[in-house]
C-alpha positions as CSV (number, residue, x, y, z in Angstrom):
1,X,-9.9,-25.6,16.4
2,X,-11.4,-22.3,15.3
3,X,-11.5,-22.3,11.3
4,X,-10.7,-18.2,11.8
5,X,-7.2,-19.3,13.8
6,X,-3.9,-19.1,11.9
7,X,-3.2,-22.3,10.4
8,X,-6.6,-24.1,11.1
9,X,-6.7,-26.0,8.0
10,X,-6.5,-24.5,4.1
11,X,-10.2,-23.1,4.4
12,X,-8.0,-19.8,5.3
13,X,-6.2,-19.8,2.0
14,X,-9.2,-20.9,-0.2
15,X,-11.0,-18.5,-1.9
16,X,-14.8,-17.2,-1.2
17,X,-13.9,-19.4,2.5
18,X,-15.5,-18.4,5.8
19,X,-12.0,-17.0,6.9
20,X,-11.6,-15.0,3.4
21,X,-15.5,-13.5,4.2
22,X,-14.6,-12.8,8.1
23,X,-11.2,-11.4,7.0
24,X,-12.4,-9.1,4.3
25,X,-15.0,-7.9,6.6
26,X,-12.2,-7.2,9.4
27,X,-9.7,-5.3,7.3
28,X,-12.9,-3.3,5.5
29,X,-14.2,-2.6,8.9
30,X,-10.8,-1.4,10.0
31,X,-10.4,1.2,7.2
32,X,-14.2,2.5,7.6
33,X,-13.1,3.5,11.1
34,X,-9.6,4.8,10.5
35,X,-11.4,7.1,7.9
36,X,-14.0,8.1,9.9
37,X,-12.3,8.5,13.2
38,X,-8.3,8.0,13.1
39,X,-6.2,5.8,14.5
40,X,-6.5,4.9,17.9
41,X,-9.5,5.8,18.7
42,X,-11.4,2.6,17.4
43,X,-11.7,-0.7,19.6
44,X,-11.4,-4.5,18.4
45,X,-14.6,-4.6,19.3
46,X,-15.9,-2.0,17.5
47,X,-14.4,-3.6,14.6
48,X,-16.0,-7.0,15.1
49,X,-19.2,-5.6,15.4
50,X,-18.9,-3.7,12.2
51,X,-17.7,-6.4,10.9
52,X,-20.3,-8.6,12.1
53,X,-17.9,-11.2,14.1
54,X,-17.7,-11.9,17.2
55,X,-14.6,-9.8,19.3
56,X,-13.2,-13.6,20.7
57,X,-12.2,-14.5,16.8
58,X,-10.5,-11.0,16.1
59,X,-8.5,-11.5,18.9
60,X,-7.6,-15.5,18.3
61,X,-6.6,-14.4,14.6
62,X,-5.1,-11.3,15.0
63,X,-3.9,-10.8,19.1
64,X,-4.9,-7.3,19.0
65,X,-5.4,-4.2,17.2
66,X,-1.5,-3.1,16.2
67,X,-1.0,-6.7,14.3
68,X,-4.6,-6.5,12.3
69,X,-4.1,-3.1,11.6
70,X,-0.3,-4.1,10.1
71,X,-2.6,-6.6,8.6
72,X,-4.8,-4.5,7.2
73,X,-1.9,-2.4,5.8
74,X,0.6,-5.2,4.4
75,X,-2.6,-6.6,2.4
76,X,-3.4,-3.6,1.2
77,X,0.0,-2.7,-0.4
78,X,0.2,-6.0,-1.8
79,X,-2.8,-5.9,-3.8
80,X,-3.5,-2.5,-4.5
81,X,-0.6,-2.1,-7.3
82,X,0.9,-4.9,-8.9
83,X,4.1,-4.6,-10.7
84,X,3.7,-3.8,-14.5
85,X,5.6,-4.9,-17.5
86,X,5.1,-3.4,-20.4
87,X,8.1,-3.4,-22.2
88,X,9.1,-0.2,-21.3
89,X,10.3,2.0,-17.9
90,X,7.9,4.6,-19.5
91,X,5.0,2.1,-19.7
92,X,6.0,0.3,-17.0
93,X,5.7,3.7,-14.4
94,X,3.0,5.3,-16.0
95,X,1.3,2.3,-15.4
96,X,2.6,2.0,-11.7
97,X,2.2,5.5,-10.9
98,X,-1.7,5.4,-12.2
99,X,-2.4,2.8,-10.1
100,X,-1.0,4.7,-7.1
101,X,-3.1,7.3,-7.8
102,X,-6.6,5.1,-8.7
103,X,-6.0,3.8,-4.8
104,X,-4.8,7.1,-3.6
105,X,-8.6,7.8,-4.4
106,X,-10.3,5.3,-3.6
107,X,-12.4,4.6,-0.6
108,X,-9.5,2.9,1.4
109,X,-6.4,4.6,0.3
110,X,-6.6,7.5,2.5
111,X,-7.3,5.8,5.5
112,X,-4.9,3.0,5.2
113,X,-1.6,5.9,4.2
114,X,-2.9,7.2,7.4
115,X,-2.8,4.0,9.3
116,X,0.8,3.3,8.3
117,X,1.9,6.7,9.5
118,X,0.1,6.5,12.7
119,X,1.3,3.0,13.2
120,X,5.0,3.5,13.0
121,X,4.6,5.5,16.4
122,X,2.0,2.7,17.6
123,X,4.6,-0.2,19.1
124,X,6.9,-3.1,17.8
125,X,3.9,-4.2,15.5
126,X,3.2,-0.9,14.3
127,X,6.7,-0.5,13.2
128,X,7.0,-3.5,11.6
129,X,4.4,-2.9,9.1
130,X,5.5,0.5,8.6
131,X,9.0,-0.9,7.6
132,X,7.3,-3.9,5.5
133,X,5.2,-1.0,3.7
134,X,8.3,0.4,3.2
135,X,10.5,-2.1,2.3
136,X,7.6,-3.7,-0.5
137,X,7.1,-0.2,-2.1
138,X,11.1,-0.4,-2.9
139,X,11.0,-4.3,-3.9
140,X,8.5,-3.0,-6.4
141,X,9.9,-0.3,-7.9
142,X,13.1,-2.1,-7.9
143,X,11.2,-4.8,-9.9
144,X,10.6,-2.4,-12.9
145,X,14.0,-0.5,-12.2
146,X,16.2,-3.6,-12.8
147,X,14.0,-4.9,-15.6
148,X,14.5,-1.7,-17.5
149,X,18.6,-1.7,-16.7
150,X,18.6,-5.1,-18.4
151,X,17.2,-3.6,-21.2
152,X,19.3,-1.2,-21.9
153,X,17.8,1.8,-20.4
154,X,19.0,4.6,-18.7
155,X,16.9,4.1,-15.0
156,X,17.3,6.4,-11.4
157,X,17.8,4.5,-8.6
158,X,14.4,3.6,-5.8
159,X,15.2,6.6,-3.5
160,X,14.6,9.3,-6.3
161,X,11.5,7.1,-7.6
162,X,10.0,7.5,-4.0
163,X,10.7,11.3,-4.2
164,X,9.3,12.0,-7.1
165,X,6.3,10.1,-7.9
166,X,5.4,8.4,-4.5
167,X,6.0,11.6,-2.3
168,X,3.4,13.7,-4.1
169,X,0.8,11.8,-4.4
170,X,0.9,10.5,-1.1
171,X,1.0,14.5,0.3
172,X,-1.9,15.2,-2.1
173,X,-3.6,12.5,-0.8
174,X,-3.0,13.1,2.8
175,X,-3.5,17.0,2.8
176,X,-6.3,16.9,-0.4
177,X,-4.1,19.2,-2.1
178,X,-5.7,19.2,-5.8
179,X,-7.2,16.6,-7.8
180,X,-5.1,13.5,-8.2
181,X,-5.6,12.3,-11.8
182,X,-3.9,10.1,-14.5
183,X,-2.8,12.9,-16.1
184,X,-1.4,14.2,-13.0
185,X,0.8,10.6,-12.5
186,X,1.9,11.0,-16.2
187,X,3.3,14.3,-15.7
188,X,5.2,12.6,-12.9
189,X,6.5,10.1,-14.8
190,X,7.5,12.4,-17.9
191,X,9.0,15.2,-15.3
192,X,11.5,12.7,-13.4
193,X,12.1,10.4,-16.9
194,X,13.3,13.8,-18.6
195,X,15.6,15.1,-15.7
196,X,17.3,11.2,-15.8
197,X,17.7,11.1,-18.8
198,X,18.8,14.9,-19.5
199,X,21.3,14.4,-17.0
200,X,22.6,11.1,-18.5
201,X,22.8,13.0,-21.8
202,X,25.1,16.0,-20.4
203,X,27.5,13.2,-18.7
204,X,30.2,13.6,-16.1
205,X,30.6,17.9,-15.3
C-alpha cells in the first residue's frame, strides 16, 4: 500500500513523516497557485509538480482537486487560530481577533479566504468545506463565548461576533482595503464589547 494513501499505517499521523513532508508540500503548493492565479484555473498536476510529487499520489490521497482544496482549507482554519483563554472575553478576543488578522496577512491567508468562497460554488466537496469553515469559526467563538457566560460576563451571541470582528477583516483582506493591524483588531474588540455591554447597562426599553 502507498504510505501517501489514507490510512496506510500511522506514518501519516507521525510528525516530520514522508506523508506530513508530501502533504505540507501539497496544501503549500495549493495556496501558491490560488494566490497567484485563482481558483480553478490550476491542475492536480500542476500542484504535484510544484509540489514535487508525483500527480498518481495526489490523486490516491486526495481523489481530486475539490476534496484537497477542502483539505487545504479545513487545515488551515484549524491551525491558524487556536482558541485562547485568558481569563477574560476581553483577553480572550483580542487575542482571537489578532490572530485573525496575523493570518489575514500572511502569505496564505488571502488565498485560502479566497478558496473557501470560490469553493462553495465548486460542487458537493466544495460545499462541504465551506460549511465546515463555517461551522468551526462558530465552534470557536462559541468556545470563548460560553466560557465567559460561566464567568459571569455579559457576552453577544456567535452571529454578532462574525459581524463585527470576522466580517471586516475578512473584507479588508479580500479587497486590501487599509492596513490590517493589532491595533485595528483591538478597536474591534473594544467597539463591539462597549455596544454589549452599553446595551446590557440601559436594560429592557
Amino acid at each position: 500500500m502507498d504510505r501517501d494513501e489514507p490510512g496506510a499505517d500511522t506514518v501519516t499521523r507521525r510528525p516530520g513523516g514522508r506523508s506530513a513532508r508530501v502533504r505540507a508540500a501539497v496544501h503549500e503548493a495549493v495556496t501558491q497557485l490560488a494566490a497567484e492565479r485563482g481558483y480553478g484555473k490550476f491542475t492536480v498536476a500542476e500542484v504535484a509538480a510544484r509540489a514535487g510529487v508525483a500527480d498518481t499520489s495526489v490523486y490516491r490521497r486526495w481523489g481530486g482537486l475539490e476534496e484537497l482544496t477542502a483539505d487545504v482549507v479545513i487545515t488551515w482554519l484549524t491551525t491558524c487560530c487556536p482558541v485562547p483563554d485568558t481569563g477574560t472575553l476581553v483577553g480572550d478576543l483580542r487575542t482571537y481577533a489578532a490572530n485573525v488578522v496575523r493570518e489575514a496577512n500572511g502569505p496564505q491567508g488571502p488565498a485560502v479566504l479566497g478558496l473557501v468562497i470560490a469553493l462553495g460554488a465548486a460542487g458537493e466537496a466544495g460545499a462541504r468545506a465551506r460549511d465546515q469553515f463555517l461551522a468551526e469559526r462558530s465552534r470557536q467563538l462559541r468556545t470563548m463565548l460560553e466560557r465567559a457566560r460561566a464567568r459571569g460576563e455579559q457576552a453577544p451571541d456567535v452571529a454578532y461576533l462574525v459581524d463585527q470582528i470576522l466580517a471586516p477583516v475578512y473584507v479588508r483582506s479580500l479587497f486590501a482595503m487599509g492596513p490590517l493591524t493589532e491595533d485595528f483588531a483591538d478597536e474591534l474588540v473594544d467597539r463591539m464589547l462597549g455596544r454589549v455591554l452599553g446595551a446590557a447597562g440601559r436594560g429592557p426599553a
